[in-house]
KEMAR-546658 format. One record per residue: x negated, y negated, z negated of N, C-alpha, C, O in turn. Coordinates in steps of 0.001 Angstrom, whole numbers, padded with zeros to 6 digits, always signed. Last residue first. Layout:
XYZXYZXYZXYZ;...
//
This chain:
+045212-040666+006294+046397-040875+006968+047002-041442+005969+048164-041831+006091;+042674-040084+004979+042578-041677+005633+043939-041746+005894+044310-042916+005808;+042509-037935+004112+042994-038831+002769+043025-040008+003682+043432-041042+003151;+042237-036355+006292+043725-035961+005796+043995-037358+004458+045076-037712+003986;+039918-036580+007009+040736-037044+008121+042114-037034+007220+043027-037783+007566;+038637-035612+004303+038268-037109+004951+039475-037347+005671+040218-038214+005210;+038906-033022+004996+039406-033917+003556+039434-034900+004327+040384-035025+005100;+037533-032367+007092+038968-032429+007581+039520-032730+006176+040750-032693+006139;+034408-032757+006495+035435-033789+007517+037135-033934+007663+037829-034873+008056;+034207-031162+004523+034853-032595+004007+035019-033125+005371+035844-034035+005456;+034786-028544+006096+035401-028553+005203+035506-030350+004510+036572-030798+004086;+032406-029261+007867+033912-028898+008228+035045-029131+007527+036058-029690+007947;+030570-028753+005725+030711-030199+006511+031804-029896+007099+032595-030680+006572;+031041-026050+004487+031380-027178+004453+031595-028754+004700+032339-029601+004206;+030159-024686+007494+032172-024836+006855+032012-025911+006151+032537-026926+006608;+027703-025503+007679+028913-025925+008544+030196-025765+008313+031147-026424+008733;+026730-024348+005677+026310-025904+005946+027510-025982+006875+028353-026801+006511;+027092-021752+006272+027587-022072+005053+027873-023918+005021+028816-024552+004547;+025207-021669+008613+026553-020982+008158+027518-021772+006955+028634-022259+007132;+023084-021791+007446+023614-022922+008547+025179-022798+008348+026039-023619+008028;+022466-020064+005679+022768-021146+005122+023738-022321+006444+024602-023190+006331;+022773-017221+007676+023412-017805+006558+024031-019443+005585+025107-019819+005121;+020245-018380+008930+021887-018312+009451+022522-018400+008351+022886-019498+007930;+018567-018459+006670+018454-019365+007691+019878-019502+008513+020475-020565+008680;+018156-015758+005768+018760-016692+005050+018984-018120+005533+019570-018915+004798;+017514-014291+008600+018656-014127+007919+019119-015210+006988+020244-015680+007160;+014990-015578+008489+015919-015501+009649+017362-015659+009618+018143-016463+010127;+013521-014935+006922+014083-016057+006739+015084-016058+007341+016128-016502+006863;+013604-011204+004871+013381-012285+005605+014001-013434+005998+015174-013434+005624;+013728-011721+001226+014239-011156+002208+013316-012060+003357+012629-013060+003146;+013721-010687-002452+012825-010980-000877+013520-010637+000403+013864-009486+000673;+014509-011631-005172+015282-010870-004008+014625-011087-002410+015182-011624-001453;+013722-011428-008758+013430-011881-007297+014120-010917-006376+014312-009726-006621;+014302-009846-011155+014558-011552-010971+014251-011657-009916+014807-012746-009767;+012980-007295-010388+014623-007394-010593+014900-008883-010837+016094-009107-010637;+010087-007850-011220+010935-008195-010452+012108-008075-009647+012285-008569-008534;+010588-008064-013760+009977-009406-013450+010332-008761-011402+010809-009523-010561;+010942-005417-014745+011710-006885-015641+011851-008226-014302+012780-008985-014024;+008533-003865-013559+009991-004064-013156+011150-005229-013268+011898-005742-012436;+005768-006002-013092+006807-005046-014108+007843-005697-013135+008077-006725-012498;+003526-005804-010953+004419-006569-011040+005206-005472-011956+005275-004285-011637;+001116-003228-010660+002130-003643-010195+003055-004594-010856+003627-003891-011689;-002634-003168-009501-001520-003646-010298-000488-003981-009898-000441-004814-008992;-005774-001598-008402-004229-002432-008042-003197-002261-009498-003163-001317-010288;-007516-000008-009000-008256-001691-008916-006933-002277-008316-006981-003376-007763;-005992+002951-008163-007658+002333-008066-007369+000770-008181-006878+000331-007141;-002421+002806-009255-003927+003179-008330-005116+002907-009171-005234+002711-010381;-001662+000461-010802-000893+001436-009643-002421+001583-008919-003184+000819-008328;-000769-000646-014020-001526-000146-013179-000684+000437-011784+000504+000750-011705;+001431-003496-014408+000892-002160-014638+000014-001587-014209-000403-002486-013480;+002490-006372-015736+002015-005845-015273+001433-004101-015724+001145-003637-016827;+003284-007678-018279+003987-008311-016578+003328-007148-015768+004014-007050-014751;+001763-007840-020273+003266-007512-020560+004053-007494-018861+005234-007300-018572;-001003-007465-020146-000382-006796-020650+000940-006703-020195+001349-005635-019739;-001185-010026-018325-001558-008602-017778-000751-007453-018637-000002-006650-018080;-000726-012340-020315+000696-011582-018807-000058-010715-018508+000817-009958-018088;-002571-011576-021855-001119-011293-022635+000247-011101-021159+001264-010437-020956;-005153-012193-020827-004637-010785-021232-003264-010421-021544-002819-009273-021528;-004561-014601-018246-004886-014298-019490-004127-013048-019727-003040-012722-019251;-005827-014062-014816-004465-014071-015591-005450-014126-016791-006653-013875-016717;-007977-013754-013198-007537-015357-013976-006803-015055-015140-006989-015573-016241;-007379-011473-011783-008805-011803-012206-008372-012701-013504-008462-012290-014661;-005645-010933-009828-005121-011183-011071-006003-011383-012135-005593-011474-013292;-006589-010678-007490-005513-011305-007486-005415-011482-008640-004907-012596-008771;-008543-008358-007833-009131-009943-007494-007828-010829-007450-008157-012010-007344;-007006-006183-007959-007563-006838-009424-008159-008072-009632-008355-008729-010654;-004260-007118-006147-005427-005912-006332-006439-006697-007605-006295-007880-007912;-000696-005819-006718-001919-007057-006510-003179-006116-006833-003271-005027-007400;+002457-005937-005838+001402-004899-006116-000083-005724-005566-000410-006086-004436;+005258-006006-004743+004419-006525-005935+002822-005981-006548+002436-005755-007695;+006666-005300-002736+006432-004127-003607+005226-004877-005128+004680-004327-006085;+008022-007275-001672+008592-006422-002391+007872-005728-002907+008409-005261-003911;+005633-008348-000607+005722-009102-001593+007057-008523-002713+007257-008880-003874;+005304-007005+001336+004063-006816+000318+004620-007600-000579+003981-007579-001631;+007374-007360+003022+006765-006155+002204+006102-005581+001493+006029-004433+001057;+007060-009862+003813+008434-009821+002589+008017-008000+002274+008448-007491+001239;+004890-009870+005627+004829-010635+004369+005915-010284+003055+005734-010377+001841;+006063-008342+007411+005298-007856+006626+004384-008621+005138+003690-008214+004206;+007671-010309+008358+008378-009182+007786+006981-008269+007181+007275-007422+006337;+007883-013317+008251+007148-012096+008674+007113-010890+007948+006435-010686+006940;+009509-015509+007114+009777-015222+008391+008982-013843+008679+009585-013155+009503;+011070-015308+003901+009684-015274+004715+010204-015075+006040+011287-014505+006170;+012095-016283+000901+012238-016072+001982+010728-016637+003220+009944-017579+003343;+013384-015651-002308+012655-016280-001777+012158-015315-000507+011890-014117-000594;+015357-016273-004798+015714-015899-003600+014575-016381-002868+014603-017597-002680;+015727-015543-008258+015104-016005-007140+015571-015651-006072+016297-014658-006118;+017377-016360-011091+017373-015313-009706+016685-016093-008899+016970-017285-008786;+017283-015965-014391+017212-016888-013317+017024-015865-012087+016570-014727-012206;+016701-015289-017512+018395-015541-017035+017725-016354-015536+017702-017575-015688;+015403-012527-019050+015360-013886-017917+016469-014286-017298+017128-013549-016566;+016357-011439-022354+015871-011568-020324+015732-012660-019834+016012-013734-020365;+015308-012567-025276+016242-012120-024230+015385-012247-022901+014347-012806-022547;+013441-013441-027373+014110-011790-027129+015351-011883-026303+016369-011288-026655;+012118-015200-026878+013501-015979-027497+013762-014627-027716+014645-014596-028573;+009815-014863-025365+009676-015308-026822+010903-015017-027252+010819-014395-028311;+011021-014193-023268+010816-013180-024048+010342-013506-025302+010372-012719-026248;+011957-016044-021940+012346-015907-022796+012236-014585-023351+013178-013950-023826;+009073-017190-020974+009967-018035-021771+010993-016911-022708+010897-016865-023934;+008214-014745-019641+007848-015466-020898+008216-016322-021820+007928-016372-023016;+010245-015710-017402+009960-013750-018338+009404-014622-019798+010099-015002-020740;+009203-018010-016384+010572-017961-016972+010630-016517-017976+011047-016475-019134;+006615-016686-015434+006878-017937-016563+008268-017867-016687+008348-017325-017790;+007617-014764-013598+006817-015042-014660+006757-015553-015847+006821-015054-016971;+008768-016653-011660+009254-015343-012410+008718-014836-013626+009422-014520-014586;+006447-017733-010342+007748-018365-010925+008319-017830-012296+008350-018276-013443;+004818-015484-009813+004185-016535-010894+005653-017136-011420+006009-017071-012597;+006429-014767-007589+006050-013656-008909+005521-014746-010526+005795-014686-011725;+006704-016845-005902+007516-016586-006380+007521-015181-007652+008457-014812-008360;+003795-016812-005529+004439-018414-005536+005362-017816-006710+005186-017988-007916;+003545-014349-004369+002605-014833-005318+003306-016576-005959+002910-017138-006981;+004866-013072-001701+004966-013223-003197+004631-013738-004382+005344-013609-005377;+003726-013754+000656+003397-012349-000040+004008-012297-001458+003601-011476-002280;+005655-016170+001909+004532-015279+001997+004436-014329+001666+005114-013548+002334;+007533-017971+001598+007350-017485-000098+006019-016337+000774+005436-015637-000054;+009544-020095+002695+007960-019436+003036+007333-018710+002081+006228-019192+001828;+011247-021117+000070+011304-020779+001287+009631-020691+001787+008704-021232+001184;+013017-019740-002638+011418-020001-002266+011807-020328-001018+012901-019827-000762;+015115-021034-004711+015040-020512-003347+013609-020770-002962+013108-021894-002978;+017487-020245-007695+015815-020799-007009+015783-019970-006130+016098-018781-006169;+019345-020887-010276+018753-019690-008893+017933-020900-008502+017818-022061-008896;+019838-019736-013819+019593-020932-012776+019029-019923-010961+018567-018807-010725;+022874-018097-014528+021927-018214-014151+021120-019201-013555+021684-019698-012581;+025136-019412-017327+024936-019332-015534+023361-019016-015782+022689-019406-016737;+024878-019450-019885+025464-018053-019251+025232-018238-018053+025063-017193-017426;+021697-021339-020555+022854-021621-020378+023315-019882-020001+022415-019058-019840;+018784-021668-020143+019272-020619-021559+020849-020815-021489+021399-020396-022507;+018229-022442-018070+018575-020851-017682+018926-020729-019096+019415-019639-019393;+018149-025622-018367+019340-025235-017426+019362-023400-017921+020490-022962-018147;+015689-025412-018902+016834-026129-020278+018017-025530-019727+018843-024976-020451;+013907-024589-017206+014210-023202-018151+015600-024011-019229+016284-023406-020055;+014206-026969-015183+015536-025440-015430+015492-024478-016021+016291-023546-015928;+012993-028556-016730+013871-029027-016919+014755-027390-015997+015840-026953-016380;+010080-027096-016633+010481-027159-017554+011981-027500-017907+012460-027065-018954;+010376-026887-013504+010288-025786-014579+011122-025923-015083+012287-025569-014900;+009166-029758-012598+010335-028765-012209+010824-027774-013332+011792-028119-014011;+007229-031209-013954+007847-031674-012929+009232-031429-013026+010164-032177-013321;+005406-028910-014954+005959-030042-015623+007226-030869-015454+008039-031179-016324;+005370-027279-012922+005401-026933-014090+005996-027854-015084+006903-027585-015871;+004225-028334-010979+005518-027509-010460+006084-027378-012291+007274-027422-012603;+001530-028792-012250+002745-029871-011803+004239-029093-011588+005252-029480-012170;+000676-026100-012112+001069-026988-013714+001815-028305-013536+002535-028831-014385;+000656-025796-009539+001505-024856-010409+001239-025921-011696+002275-026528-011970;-001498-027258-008862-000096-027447-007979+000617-026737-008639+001763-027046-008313;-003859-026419-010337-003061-027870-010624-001816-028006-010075-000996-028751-010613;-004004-023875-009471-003960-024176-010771-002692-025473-011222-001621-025580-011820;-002809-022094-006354-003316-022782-007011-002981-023897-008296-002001-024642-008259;-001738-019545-008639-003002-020913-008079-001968-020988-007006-000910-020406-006767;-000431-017206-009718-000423-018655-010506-001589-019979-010016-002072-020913-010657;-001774-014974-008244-000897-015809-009068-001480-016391-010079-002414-016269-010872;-003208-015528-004844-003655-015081-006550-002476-015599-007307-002135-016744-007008;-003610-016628-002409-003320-015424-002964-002885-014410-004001-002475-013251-004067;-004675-018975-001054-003180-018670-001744-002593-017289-002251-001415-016983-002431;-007489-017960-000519-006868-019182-001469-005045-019294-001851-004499-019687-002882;-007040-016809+002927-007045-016529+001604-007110-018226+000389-006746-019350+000735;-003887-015132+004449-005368-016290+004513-005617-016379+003061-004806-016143+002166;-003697-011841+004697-003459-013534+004536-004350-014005+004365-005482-013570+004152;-005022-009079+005182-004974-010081+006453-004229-011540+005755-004275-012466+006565;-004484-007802+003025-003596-007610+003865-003725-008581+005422-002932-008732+006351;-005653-008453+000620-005844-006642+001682-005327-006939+002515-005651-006128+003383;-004125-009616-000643-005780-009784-000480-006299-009390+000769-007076-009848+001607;-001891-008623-001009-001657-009764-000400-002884-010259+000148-002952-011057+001083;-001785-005007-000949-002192-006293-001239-002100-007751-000773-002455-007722+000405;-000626-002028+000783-001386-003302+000744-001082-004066-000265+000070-003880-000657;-000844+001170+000000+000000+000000+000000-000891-001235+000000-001824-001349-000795;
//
């Protein structure tokens, strides 16, 4: 099974949780104000788009796991994150990093986020990713257009009906 390493991507975007500074902004920025939103009964959802091999959207996942595994509950958030290359959304279903991908991590997400699989590979815990839904774009791309057009459909013909 490939690697995101292994696999022909370009490299520097490989590794979870880098790059460093663009994730501790995402962090500050973003995050923090929808882990306030996921301790709510709705789930918060989140849409990767270009999500690659996974690594954007495993790190996401991640940090929300941690959040509330302090608290002793699950992760209340769903990802949806989307790739045009179908062999990108296969490596990134199967979660599975090779030991240069996860070099950085501190011991406590290796421990708890992760498993062995093989020689010098690691798999993404289950927990973590039953929160993500990889698909290709294509599909979530119609879909949304889809959706974009009933409802613009939907307030043009409000509109025409409150002007009479």
């Amino acid at each position: 099974m490939a690697t995101a390493s292994h696999n022909g991507m370009p490299p520097g975007g490989t590794a979870i949780f880098r790059p460093a500074k663009v994730f501790a902004a995402l962090e500050s920025w973003v995050l923090q104000e929808l882990l306030e939103r996921a301790w709510g009964e709705r789930p918060v959802r989140i849409w990767i788009a270009g999500c690659g091999t996974g690594e954007r959207a495993h790190s996401i996942a991640i940090w929300f796991a941690e959040h509330f595994r302090n608290q002793g509950r699950q992760p209340n958030v769903s990802i949806f994150a989307t790739d045009r290359e179908v062999d990108a959304i296969q490596v990134a279903r199967a979660g599975v990093f090779s030991e240069s991908d996860i070099q950085r991590l501190p011991a406590t997400r290796l421990r708890y986020f992760f498993e062995p699989h093989g020689t010098d590979r690691f798999r993404i815990s289950p927990a973590v990713r039953g929160c993500i839904e990889f698909a290709r774009a294509a599909c979530a791309f119609h879909s949304l257009r889809r959706t974009c057009v009933q409802r613009a459909s939907t307030c043009w013909r409000s509109a025409r009906i409150s002007r009479r």
